[in-house]
C-alpha positions as YAML, in Angstrom:
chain: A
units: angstrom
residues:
- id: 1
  name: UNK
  ca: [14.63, -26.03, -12.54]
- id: 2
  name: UNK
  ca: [18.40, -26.18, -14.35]
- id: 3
  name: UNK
  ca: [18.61, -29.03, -16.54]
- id: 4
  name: UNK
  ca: [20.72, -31.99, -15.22]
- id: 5
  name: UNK
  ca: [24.02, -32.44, -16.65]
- id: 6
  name: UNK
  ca: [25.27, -35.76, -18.15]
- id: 7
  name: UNK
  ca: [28.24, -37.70, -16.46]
- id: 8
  name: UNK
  ca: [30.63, -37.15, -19.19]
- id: 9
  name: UNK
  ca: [30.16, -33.05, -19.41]
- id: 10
  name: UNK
  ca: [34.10, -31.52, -19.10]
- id: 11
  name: UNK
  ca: [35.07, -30.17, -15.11]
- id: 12
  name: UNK
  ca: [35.05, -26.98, -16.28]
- id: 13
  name: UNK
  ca: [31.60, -26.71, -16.93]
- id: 14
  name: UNK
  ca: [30.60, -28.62, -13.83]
- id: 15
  name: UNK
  ca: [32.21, -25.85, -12.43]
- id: 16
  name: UNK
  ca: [30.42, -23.34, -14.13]
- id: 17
  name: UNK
  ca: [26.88, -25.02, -13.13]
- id: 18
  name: UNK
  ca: [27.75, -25.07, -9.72]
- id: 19
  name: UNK
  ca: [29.05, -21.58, -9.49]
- id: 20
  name: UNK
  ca: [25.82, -20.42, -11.74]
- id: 21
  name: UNK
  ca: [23.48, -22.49, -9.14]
- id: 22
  name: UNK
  ca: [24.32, -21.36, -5.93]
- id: 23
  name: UNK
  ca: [23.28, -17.90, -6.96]
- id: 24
  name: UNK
  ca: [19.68, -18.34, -6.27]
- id: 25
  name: UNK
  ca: [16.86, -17.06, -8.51]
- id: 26
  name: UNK
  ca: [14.81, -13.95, -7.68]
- id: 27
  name: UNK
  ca: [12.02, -14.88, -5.97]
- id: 28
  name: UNK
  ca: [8.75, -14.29, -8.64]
- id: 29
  name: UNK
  ca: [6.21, -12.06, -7.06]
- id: 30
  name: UNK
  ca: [3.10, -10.94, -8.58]
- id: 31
  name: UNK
  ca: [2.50, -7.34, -8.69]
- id: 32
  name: UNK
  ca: [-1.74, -5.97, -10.06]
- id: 33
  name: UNK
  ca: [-2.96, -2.46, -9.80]
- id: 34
  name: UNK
  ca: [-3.86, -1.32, -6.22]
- id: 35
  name: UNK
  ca: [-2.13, 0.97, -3.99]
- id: 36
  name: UNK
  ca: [-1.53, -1.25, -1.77]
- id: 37
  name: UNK
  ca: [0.70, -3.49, -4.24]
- id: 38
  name: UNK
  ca: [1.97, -0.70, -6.41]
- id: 39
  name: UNK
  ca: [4.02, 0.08, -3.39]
- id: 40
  name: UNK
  ca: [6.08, -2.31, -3.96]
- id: 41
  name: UNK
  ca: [7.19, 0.05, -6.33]
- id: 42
  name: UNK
  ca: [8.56, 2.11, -3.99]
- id: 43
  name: UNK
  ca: [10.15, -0.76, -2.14]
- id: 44
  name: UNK
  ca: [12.23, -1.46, -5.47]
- id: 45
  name: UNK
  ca: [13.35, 2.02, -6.63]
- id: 46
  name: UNK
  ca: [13.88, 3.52, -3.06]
- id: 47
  name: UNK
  ca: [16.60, 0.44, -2.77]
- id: 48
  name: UNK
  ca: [14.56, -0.99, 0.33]
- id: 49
  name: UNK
  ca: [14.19, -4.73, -1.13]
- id: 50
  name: UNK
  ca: [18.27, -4.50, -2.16]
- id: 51
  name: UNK
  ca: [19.09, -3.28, 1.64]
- id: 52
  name: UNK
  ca: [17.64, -6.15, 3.12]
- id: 53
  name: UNK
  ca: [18.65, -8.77, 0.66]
- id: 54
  name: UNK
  ca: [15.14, -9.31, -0.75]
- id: 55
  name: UNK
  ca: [16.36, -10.07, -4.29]
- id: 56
  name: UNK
  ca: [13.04, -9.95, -6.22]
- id: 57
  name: UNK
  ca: [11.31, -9.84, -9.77]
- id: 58
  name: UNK
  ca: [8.20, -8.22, -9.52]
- id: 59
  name: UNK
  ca: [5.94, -9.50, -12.13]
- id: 60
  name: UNK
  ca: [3.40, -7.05, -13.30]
- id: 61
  name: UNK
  ca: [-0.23, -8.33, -14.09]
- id: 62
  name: UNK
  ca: [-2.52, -6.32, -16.49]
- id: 63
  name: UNK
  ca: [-5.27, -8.90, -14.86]
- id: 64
  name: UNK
  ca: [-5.58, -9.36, -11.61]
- id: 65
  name: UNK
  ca: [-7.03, -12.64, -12.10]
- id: 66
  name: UNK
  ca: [-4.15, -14.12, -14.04]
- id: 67
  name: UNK
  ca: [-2.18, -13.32, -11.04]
- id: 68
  name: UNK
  ca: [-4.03, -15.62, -8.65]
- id: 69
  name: UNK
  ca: [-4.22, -18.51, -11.53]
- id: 70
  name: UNK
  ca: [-0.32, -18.12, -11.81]
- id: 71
  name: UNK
  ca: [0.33, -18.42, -8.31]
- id: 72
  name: UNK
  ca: [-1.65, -21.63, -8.02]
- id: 73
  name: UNK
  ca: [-0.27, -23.18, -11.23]
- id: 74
  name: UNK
  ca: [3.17, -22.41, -9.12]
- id: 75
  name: UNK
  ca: [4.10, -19.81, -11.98]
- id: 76
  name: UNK
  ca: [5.02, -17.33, -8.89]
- id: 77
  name: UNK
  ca: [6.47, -17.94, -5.63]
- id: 78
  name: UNK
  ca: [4.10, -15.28, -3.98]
- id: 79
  name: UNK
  ca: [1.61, -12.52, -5.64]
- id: 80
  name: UNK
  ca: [-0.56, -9.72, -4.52]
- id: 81
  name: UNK
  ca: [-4.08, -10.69, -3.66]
- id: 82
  name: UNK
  ca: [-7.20, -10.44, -1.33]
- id: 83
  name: UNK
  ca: [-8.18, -12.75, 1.64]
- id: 84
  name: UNK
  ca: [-11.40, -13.38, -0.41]
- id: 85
  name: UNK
  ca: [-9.64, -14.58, -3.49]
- id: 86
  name: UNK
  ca: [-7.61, -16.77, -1.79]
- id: 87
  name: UNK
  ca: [-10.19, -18.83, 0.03]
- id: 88
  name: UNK
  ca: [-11.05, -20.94, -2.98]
- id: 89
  name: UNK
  ca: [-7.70, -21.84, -3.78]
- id: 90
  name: UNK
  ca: [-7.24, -23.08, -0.09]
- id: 91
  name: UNK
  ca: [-10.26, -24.62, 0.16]
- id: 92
  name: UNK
  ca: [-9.15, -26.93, -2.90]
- id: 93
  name: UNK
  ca: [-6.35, -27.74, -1.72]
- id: 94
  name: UNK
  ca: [-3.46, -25.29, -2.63]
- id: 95
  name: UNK
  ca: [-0.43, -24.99, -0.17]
- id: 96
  name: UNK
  ca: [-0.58, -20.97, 0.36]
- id: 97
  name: UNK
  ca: [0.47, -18.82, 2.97]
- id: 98
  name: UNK
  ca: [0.09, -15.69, 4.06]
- id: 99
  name: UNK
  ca: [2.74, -13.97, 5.01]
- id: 100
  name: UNK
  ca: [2.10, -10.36, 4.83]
- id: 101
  name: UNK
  ca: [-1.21, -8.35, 5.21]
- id: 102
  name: UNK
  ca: [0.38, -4.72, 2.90]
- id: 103
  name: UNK
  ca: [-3.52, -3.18, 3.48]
- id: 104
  name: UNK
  ca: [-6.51, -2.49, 4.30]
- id: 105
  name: UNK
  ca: [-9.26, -1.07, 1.73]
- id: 106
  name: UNK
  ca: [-9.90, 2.19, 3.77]
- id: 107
  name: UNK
  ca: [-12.53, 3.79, 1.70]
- id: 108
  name: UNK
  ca: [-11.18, 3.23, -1.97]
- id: 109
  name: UNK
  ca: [-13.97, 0.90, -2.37]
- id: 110
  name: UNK
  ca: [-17.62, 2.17, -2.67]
- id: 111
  name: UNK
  ca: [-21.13, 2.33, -3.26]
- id: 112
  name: UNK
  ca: [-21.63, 5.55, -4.78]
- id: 113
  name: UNK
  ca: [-24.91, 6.65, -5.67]
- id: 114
  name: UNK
  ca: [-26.91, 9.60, -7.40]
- id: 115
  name: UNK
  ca: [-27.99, 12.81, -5.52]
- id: 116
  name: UNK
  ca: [-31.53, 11.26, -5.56]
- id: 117
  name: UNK
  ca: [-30.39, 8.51, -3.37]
- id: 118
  name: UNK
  ca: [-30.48, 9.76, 0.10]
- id: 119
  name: UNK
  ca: [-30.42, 6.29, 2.46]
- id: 120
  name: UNK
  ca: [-30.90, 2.64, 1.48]
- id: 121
  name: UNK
  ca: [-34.23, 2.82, 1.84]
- id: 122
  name: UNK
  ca: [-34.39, 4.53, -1.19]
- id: 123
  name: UNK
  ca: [-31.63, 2.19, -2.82]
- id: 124
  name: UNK
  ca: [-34.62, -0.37, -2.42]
- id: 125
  name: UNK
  ca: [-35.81, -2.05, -5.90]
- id: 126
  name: UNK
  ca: [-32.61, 0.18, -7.78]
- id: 127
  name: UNK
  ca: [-30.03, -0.63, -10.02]
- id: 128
  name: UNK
  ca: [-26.35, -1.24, -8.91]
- id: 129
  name: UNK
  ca: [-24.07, -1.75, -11.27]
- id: 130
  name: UNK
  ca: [-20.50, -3.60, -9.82]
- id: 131
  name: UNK
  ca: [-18.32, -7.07, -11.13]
- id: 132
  name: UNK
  ca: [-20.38, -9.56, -10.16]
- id: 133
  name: UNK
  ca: [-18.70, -11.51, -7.52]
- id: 134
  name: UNK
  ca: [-16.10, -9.69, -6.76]
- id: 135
  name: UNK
  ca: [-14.86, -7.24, -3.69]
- id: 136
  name: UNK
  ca: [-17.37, -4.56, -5.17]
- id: 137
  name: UNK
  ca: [-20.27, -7.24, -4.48]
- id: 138
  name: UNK
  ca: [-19.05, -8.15, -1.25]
- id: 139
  name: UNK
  ca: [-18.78, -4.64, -0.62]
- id: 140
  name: UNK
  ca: [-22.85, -4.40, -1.46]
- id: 141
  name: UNK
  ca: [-23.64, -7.61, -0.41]
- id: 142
  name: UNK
  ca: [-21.82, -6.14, 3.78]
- id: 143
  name: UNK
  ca: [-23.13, -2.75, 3.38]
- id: 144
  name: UNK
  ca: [-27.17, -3.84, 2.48]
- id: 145
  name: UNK
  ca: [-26.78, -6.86, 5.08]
- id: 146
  name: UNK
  ca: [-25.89, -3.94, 7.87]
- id: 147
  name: UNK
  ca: [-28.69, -1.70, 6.78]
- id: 148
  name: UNK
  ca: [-31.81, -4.02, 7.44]
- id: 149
  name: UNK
  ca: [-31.68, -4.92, 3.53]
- id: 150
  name: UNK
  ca: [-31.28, -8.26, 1.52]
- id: 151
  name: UNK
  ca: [-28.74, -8.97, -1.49]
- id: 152
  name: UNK
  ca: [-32.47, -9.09, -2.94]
- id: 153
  name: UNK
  ca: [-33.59, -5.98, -2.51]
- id: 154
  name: UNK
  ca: [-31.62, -4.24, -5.51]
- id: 155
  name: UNK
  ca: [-31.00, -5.46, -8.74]
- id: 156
  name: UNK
  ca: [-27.45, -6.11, -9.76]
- id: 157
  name: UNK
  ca: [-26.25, -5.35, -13.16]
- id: 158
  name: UNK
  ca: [-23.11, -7.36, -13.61]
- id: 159
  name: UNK
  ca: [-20.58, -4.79, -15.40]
- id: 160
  name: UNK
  ca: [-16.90, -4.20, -15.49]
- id: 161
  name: UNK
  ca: [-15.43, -1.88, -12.91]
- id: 162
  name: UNK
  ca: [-14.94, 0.89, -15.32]
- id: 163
  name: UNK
  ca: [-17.81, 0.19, -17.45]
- id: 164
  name: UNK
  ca: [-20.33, 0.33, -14.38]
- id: 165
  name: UNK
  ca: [-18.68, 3.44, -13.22]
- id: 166
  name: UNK
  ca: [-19.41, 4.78, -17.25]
- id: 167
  name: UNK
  ca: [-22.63, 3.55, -16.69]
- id: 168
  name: UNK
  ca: [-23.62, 5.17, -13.41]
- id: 169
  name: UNK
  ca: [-21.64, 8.51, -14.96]
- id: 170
  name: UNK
  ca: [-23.64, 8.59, -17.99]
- id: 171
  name: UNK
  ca: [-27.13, 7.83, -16.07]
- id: 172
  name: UNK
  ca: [-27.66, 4.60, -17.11]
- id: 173
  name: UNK
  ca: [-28.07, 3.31, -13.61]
- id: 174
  name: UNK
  ca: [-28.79, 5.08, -10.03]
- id: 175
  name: UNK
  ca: [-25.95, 3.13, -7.87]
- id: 176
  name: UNK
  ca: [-22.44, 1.68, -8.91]
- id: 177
  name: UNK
  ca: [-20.10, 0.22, -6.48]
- id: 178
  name: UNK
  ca: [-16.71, 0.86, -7.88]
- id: 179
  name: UNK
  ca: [-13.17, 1.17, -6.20]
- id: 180
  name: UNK
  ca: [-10.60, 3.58, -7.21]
- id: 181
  name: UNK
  ca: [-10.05, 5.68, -9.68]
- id: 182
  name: UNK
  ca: [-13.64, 5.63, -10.68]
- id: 183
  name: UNK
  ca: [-14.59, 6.16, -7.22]
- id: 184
  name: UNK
  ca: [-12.74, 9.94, -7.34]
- id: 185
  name: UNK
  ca: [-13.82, 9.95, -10.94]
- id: 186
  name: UNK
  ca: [-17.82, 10.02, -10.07]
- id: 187
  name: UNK
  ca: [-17.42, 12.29, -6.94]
- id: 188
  name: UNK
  ca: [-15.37, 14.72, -9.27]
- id: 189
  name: UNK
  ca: [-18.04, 14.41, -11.86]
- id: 190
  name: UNK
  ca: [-20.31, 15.67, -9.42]
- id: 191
  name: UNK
  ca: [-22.89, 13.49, -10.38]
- id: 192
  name: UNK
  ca: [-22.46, 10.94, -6.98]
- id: 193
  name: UNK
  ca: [-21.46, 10.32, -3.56]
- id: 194
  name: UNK
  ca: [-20.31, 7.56, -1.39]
- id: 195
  name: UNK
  ca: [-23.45, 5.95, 0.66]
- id: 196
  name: UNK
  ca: [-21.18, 3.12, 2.21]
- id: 197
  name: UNK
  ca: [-17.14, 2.77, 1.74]
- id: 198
  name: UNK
  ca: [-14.74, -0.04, 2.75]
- id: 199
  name: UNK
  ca: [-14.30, 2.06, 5.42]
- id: 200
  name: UNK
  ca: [-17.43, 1.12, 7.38]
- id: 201
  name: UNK
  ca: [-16.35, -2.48, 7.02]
- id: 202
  name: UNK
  ca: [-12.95, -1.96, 8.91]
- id: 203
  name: UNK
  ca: [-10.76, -5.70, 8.18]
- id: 204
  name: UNK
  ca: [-12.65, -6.97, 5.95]
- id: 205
  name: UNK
  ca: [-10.89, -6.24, 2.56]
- id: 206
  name: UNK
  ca: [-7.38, -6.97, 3.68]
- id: 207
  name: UNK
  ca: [-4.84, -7.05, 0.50]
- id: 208
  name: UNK
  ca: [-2.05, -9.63, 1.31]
- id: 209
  name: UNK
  ca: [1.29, -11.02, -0.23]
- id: 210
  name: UNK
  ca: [0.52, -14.61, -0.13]
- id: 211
  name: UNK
  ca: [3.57, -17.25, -0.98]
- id: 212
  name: UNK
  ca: [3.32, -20.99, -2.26]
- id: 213
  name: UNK
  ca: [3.69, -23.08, 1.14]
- id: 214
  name: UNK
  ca: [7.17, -24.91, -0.30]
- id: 215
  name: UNK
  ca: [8.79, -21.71, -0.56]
- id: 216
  name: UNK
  ca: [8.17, -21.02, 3.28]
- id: 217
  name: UNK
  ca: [10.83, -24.20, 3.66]
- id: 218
  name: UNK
  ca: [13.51, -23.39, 1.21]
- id: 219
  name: UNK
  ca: [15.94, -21.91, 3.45]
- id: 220
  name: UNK
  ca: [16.91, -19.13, 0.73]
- id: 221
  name: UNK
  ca: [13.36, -17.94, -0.44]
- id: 222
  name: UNK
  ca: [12.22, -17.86, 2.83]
- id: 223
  name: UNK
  ca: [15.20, -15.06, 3.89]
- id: 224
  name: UNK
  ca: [13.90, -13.12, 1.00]
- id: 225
  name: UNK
  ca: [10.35, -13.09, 2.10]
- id: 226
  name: UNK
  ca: [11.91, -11.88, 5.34]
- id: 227
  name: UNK
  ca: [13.70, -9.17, 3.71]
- id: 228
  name: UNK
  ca: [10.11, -8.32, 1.67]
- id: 229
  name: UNK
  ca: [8.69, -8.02, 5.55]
- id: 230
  name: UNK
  ca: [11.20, -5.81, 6.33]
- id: 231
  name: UNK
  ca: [11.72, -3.61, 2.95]
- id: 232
  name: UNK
  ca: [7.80, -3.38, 3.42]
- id: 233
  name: UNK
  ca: [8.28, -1.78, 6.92]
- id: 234
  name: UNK
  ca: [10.11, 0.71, 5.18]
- id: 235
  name: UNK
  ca: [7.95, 1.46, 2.29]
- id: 236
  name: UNK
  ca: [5.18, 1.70, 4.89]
- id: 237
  name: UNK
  ca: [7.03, 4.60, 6.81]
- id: 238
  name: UNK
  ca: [8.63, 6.79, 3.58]
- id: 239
  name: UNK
  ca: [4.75, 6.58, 2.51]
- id: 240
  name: UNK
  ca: [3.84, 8.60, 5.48]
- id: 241
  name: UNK
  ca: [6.08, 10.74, 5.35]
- id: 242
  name: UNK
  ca: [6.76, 11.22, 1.87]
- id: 243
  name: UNK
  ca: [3.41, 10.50, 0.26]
- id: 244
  name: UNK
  ca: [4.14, 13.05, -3.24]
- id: 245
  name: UNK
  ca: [7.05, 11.31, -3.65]
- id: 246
  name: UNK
  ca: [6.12, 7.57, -3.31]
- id: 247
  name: UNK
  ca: [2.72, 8.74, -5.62]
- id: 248
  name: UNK
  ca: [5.07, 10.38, -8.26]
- id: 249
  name: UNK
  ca: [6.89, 6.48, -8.26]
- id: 250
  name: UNK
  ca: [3.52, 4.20, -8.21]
- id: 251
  name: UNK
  ca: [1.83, 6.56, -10.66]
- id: 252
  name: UNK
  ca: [4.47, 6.37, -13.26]
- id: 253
  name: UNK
  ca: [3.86, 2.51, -12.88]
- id: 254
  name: UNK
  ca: [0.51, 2.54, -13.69]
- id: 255
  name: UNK
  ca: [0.73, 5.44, -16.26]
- id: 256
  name: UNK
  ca: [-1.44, 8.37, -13.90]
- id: 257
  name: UNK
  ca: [-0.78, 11.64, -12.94]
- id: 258
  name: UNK
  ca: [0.96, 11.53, -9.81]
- id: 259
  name: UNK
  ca: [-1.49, 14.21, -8.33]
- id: 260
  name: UNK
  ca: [-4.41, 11.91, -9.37]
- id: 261
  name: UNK
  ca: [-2.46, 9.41, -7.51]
- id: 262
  name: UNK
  ca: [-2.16, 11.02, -4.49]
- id: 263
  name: UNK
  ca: [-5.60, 10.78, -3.91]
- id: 264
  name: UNK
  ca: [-5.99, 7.20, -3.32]
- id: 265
  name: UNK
  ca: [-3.76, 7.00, -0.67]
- id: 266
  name: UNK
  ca: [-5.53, 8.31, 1.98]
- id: 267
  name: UNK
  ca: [-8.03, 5.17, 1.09]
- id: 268
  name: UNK
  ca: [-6.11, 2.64, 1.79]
- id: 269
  name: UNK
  ca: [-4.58, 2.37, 4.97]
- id: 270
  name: UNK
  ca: [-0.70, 0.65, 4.77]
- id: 271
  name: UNK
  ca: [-0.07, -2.24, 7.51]
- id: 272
  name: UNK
  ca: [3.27, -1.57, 8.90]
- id: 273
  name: UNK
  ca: [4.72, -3.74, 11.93]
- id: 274
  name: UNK
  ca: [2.00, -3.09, 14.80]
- id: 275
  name: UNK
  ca: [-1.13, -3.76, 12.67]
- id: 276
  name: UNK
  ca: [0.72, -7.15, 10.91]
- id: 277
  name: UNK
  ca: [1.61, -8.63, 14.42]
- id: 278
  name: UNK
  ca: [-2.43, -7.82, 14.88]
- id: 279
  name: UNK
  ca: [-3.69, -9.00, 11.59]
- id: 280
  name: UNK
  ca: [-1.97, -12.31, 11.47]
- id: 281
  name: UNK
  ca: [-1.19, -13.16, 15.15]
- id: 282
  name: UNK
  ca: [-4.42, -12.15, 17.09]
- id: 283
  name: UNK
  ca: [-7.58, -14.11, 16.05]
- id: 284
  name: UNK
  ca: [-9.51, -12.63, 18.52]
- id: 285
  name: UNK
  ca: [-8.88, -8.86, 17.22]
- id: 286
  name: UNK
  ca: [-11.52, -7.94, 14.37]
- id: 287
  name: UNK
  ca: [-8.70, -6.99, 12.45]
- id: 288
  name: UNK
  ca: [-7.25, -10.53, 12.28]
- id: 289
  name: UNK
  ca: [-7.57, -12.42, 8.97]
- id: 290
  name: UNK
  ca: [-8.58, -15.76, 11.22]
- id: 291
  name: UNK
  ca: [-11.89, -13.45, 12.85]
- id: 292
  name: UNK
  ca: [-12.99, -11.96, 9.55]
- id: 293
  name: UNK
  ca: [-12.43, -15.38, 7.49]
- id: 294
  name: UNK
  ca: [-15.95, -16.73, 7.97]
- id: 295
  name: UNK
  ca: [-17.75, -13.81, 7.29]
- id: 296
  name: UNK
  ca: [-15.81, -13.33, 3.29]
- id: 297
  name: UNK
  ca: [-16.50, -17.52, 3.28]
- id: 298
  name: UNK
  ca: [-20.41, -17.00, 3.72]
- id: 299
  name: UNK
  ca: [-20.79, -14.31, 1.10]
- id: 300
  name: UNK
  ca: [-18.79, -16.61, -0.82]
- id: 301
  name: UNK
  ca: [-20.60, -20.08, -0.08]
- id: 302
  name: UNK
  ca: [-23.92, -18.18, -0.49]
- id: 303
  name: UNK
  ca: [-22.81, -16.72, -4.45]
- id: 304
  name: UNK
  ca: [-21.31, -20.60, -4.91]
- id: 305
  name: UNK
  ca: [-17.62, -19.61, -5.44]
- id: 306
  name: UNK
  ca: [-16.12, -21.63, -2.79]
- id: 307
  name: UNK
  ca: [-16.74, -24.93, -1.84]
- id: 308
  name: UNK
  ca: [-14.98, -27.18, 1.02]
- id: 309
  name: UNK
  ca: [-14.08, -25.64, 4.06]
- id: 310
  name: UNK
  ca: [-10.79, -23.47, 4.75]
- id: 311
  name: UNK
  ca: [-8.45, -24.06, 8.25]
- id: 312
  name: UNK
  ca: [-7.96, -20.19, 8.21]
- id: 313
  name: UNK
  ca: [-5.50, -20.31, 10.99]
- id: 314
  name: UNK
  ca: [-3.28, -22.94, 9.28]
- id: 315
  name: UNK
  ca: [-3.28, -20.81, 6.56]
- id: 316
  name: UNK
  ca: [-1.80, -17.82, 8.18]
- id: 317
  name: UNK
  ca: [1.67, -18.07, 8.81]
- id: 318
  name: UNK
  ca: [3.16, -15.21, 11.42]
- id: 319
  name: UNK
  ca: [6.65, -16.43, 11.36]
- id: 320
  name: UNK
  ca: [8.22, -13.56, 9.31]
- id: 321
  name: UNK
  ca: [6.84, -10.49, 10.68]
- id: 322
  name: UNK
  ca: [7.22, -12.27, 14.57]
- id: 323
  name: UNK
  ca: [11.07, -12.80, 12.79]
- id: 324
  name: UNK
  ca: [11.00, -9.06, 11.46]
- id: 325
  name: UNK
  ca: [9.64, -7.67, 14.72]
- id: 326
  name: UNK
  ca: [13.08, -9.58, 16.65]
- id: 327
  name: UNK
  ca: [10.06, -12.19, 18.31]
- id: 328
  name: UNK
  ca: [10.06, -15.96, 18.23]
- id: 329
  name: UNK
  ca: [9.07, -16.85, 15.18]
- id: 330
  name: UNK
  ca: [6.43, -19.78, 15.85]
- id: 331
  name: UNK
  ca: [2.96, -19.47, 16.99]
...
């Protein structure tokens, strides 16, 4: 916040603070490496944020995790993260919102295992490397659960994402569950294949822009979250149609070959207009974040990394993409 000024401070300079003041800040928006987010990327060099008056800095986060820690310290105004990682932070009490689902995890995340490895029964009593607790275990925990198997009936060994895909490469273990680029790394190396992807688990690893409650009511952040909805729409579309280009512009963010880029699109399958109106406005559709929120919260209850009890509809708020689709904008 500006500093105050003191009583006695020359006109002229009041005038300056008040001219300097009414310009409001960019809104702070947390940016970590997945397609999905990247894209916002595209949003910012194809001029889509500047054409509908989304003035924005986005922040770039080496670690994901920071990102979520900075958005609940209120370091951001809104970042980049899952439906799973933002449980916690609403079940202890942090005014979030979600405003925006950008994706769904359409195959970019996966157990991948060795040639030997023909069904789950014969995952039974194996290795799987992933990072403990996170999507990749969820990932496990969803495909094992809808194969007639329990979370005990493999042995996790808890390893980085790119570590347990070095592991599984080098034959150090018989399973990894990895996301991309390791996923497209393994299958190149010809040593694995995919036994389950986020892709048999349809809506339940949705990526999200999630905002600090507060900012929802400031009259001028919440018109730039509108014109984020709307610059989205547009990244969404030029995507489709123009996937080189808009992999030539996220791969240059995350320093990849835009070819090798390429690839990962097909995995994760953009939200535009239709499927946001689904995902946050109709609990009833397996899609919505509201119908897929207790089934993240048991895996998460049952690993003891969330406790307390999350309202999930009060925590998804519709209003800008019921605004951006010309609808009334409350429930």
């Amino acid at each position: 916040m500006p500093r105050r000024l003191l009583l006695h401070v020359l006109t002229p300079l009041l005038f300056a603070f008040f001219t300097l003041t009414a310009t409001a800040a960019p809104l702070k928006v947390g940016v970590s490496d997945w397609p999905g987010w990247v894209a916002w990327y595209v949003a910012q060099e194809k001029g889509f944020l500047k054409r509908h008056g989304a003035e924005v800095e986005l922040v770039w986060f080496p670690n994901y995790t920071d990102s979520i820690q900075a958005l609940s310290a209120g370091q951001l105004d809104a970042n980049s993260q899952t439906w799973s990682d933002t449980l916690a932070p609403l079940a202890a009490g942090i005014p979030l919102k979600v405003v925006l689902v950008n994706d769904n995890s359409a195959g970019n995340d996966a157990l991948m295992v060795a040639p030997s490895i023909k069904s789950f029964a014969d995952l039974k009593g194996k290795s799987v490397a992933l990072e403990q607790f996170s999507i990749s275990h969820f990932v496990l925990a969803t495909a094992l659960a809808r194969n007639g198997m329990r979370p005990e009936d493999v042995k996790v060994v808890n390893l980085a994402a790119g570590d347990a895909a070095a592991a599984f490469i080098g034959g150090r273990v018989p399973a990894a569950v990895v996301w991309n680029p390791w996923v497209n790394q393994i299958q190149a190396s010809g040593k694995g294949k995919p036994l389950f992807t986020s892709k048999d688990m349809p809506g339940l690893v949705p990526d999200l822009l999630v905002a600090r409650a507060p900012v929802l009511n400031d009259a001028a952040k919440r018109a730039t979250l509108l014109g984020m909805v709307r610059a989205w729409y547009e990244t969404v579309d030029f995507i489709a149609k123009e996937p080189q280009q808009a992999a030539k512009i996220m791969a240059k963010v995350v320093g990849l070959p835009a070819p090798e880029y390429a690839t990962y699109l097909s995995g994760t399958r953009f939200f535009g207009e239709k499927d946001n109106l689904i995902a946050l406005g109709e609990p009833k559709r397996p899609e919505s974040l509201v119908a897929v929120g207790p089934t993240i919260t048991t895996f998460l209850k049952q690993n003891k990394l969330l406790e307390g009890n999350v309202d999930f509809a009060g925590a998804v708020d519709p209003s800008l993409v019921r605004e951006a689709a010309g609808m009334t904008a409350g429930p």
